[in-house]
C-alpha positions in Angstrom: 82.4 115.6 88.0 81.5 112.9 85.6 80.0 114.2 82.4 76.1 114.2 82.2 73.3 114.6 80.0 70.6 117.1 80.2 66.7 116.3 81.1 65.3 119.5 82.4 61.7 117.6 83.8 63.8 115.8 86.3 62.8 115.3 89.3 63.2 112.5 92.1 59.8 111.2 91.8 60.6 110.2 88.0 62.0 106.1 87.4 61.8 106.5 83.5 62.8 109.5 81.2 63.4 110.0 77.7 66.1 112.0 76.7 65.9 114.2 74.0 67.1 113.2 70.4 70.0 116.1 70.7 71.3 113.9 74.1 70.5 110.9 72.5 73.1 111.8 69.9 75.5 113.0 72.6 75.2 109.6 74.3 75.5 107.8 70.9 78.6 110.2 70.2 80.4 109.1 73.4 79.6 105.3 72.7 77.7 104.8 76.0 76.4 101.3 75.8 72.8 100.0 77.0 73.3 98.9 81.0 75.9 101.6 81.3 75.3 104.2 84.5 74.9 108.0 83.3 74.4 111.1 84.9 71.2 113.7 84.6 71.4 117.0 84.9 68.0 119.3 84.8 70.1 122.5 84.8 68.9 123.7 88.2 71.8 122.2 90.3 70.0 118.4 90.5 71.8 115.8 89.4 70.7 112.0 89.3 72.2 108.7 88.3 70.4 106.7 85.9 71.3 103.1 83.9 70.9 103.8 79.9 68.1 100.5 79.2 67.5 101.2 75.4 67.7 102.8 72.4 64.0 103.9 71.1 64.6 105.5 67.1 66.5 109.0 68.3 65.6 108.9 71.7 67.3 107.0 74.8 65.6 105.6 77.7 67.1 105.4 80.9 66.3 104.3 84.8 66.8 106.5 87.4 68.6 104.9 90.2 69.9 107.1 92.7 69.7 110.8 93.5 73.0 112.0 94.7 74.4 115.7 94.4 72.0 118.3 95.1 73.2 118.7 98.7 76.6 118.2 97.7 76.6 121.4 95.2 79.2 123.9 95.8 77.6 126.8 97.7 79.7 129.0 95.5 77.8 128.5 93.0 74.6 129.0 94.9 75.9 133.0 95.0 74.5 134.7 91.8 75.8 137.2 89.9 74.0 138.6 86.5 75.4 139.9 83.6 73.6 142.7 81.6 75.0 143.6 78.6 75.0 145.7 76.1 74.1 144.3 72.5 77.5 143.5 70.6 77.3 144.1 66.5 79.5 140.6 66.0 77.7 137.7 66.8 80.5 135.7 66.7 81.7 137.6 69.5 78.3 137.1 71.7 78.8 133.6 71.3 82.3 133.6 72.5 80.8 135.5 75.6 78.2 133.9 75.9 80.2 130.5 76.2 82.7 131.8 78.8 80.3 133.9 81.2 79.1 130.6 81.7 81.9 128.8 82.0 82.8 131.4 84.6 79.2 130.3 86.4 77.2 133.6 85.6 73.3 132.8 86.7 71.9 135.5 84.0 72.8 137.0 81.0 70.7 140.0 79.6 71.5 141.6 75.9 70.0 145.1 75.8 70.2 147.8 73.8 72.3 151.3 74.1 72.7 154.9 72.6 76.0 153.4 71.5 74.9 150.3 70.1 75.2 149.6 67.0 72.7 146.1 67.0 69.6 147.4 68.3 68.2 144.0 68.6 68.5 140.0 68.1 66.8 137.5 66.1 65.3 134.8 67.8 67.4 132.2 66.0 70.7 133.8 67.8 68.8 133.8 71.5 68.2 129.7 70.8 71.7 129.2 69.1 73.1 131.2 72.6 70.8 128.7 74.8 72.7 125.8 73.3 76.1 127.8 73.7 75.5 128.1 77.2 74.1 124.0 77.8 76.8 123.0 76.2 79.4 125.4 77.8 77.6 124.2 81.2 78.6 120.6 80.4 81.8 121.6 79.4 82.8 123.1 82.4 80.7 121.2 85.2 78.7 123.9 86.0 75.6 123.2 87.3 73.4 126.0 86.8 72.2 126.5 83.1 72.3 130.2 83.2 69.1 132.2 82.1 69.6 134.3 78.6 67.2 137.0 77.9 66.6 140.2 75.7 65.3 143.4 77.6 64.3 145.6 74.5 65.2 149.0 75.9 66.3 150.6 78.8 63.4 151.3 80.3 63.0 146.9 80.6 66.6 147.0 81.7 65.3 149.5 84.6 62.5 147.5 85.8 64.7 144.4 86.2 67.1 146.3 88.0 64.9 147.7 90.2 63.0 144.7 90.7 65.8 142.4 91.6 67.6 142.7 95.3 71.3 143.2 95.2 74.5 145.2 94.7 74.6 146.6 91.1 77.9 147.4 89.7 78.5 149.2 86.4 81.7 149.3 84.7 82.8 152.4 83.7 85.9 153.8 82.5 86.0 157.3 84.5 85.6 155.6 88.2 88.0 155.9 90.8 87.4 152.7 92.6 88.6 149.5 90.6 85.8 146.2 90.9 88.5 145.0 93.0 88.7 147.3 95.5 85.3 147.9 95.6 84.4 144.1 96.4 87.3 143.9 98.6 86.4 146.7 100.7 82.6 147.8 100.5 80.9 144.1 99.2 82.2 142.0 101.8 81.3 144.1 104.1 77.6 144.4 103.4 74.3 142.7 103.7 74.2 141.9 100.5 76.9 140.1 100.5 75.3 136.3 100.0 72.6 138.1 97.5 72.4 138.8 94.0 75.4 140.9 91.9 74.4 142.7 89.1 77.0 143.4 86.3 76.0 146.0 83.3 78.9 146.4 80.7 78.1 149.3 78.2 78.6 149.0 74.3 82.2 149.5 72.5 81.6 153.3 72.7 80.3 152.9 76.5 77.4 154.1 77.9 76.2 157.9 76.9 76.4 160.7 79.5 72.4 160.3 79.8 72.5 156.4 80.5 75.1 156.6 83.2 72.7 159.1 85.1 69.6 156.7 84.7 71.8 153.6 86.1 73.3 156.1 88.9 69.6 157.0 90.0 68.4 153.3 90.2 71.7 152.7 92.7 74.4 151.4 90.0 77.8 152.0 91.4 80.5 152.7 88.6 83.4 150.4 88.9 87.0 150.8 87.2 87.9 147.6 85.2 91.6 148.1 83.8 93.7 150.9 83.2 93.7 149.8 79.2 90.8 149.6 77.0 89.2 146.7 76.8 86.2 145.3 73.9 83.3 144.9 75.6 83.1 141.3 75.4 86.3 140.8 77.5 85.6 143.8 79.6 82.1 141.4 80.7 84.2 138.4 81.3 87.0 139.6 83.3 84.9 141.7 85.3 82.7 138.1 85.6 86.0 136.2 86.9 87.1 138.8 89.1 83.4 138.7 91.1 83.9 134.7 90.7 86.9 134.5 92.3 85.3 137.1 94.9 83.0 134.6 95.6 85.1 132.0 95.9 87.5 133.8 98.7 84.4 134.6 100.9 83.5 131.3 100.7 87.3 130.1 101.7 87.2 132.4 104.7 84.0 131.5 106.2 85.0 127.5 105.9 88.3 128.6 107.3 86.4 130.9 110.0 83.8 127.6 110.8 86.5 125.0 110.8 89.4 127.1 112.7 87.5 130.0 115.0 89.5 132.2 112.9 
């Protein structure tokens, strides 16, 4: 995929858009030329071809042309699969995740706080600095969905978002018997909820308390082994992330094979 430039008011009924003055320094940085053909992305999976026609002070102007890869988005992608996790104390470390869940092509990402946190909460600065992570890891990658990033203050807003959202919700936990593997091998694939959301909690370096694990088992969370080695909780949340990617990916492998070949 060609590299594009974010306008999130596109739409198809729009001929001229301004880009912002951060793209207009991206576009400036990658020496695109007036008359040259770009690509707009509005973060929601639309994409449309434009023509750059000027430079206006810090902001570009440019002609949409043709609209041409909404229908031709990867239904993979289309599958989501959250990640709620619990509040790291580095932030250099939450921008690290932060960058590779969505490079990985998570659709959410919730910071919460736990008994074993150690950061109870973030500053709004960090939540805006993380937006831009993620934009820029979207680009980066090709990914076409800019992922949502949110703060759920306490457990009880963590509940209601569970609760409130339809789909499987796994929680990785040290002490399970079934690994995320063989639980999406062998009980996801095999259920309705296979094409819906996945919801991913990942507990704090000291994991969950006793007391949080029984709140998330009553609201249906099903405990999921990881590894067999102990993993920080930032790379716990990203391999757990690419192993329900590449989940995701296989289904979607089997059912073209199974459409194309009857098998």
């Amino acid at each position: 995929m060609s590299k594009f430039f974010f306008y999130p008011f596109l739409s198809k009924a729009k001929d001229w858009i301004f880009l912002s003055e951060e793209e207009t320094k991206h576009l400036m940085a990658n020496r695109i030329k007036i008359g040259e053909k770009i690509t707009l992305w509005n973060g929601r999976g639309l994409f449309l071809e434009a023509r750059l026609e000027a430079y206006h002070g810090k902001r570009a102007k440019a002609k949409i042309e043709e609209n041409w890869a909404d229908k031709n988005i990867n239904p993979v992608y289309r599958n989501g699969f959250q990640l709620f996790q619990a509040l790291l104390k580095s932030t250099s470390r939450t921008d690290w995740l932060v960058e590779k869940a969505t490079e990985v092509g998570v659709s959410c990402i919730y910071f919460f706080p736990t008994m074993h946190s150690l950061k109870k909460t973030i500053s709004k600065s960090n939540l805006k600095r993380w937006k831009r992570i993620a934009l820029s890891a979207c680009k980066q990658s090709g990914y076409p969905f800019l992922p949502r990033i949110g703060f759920l203050k306490d457990i009880k807003k963590v509940a209601h978002k569970l609760e409130s959202t339809v789909g499987t919700k796994l929680i990785a936990d040290p002490q399970a018997q079934k690994t995320l593997s063989e639980y999406l091998k062998h009980s996801h694939s095999n259920t309705k909820d296979k094409q819906k959301n996945l919801l991913f909690l990942v507990g704090p370096e000291g994991d969950f308390s006793k007391s949080e694990k029984e709140s998330f088992a009553k609201m249906g969370c099903i405990p999921v082994l990881l590894s067999r080695t102990i993993l920080r909780s930032e790379t716990a949340a990203i391999f757990g992330l690419a192993v329900i990617k590449s989940h995701f990916e296989d289904m979607h492998a089997h059912e073209i094979c199974h459409q194309n070949f009857g098998l």
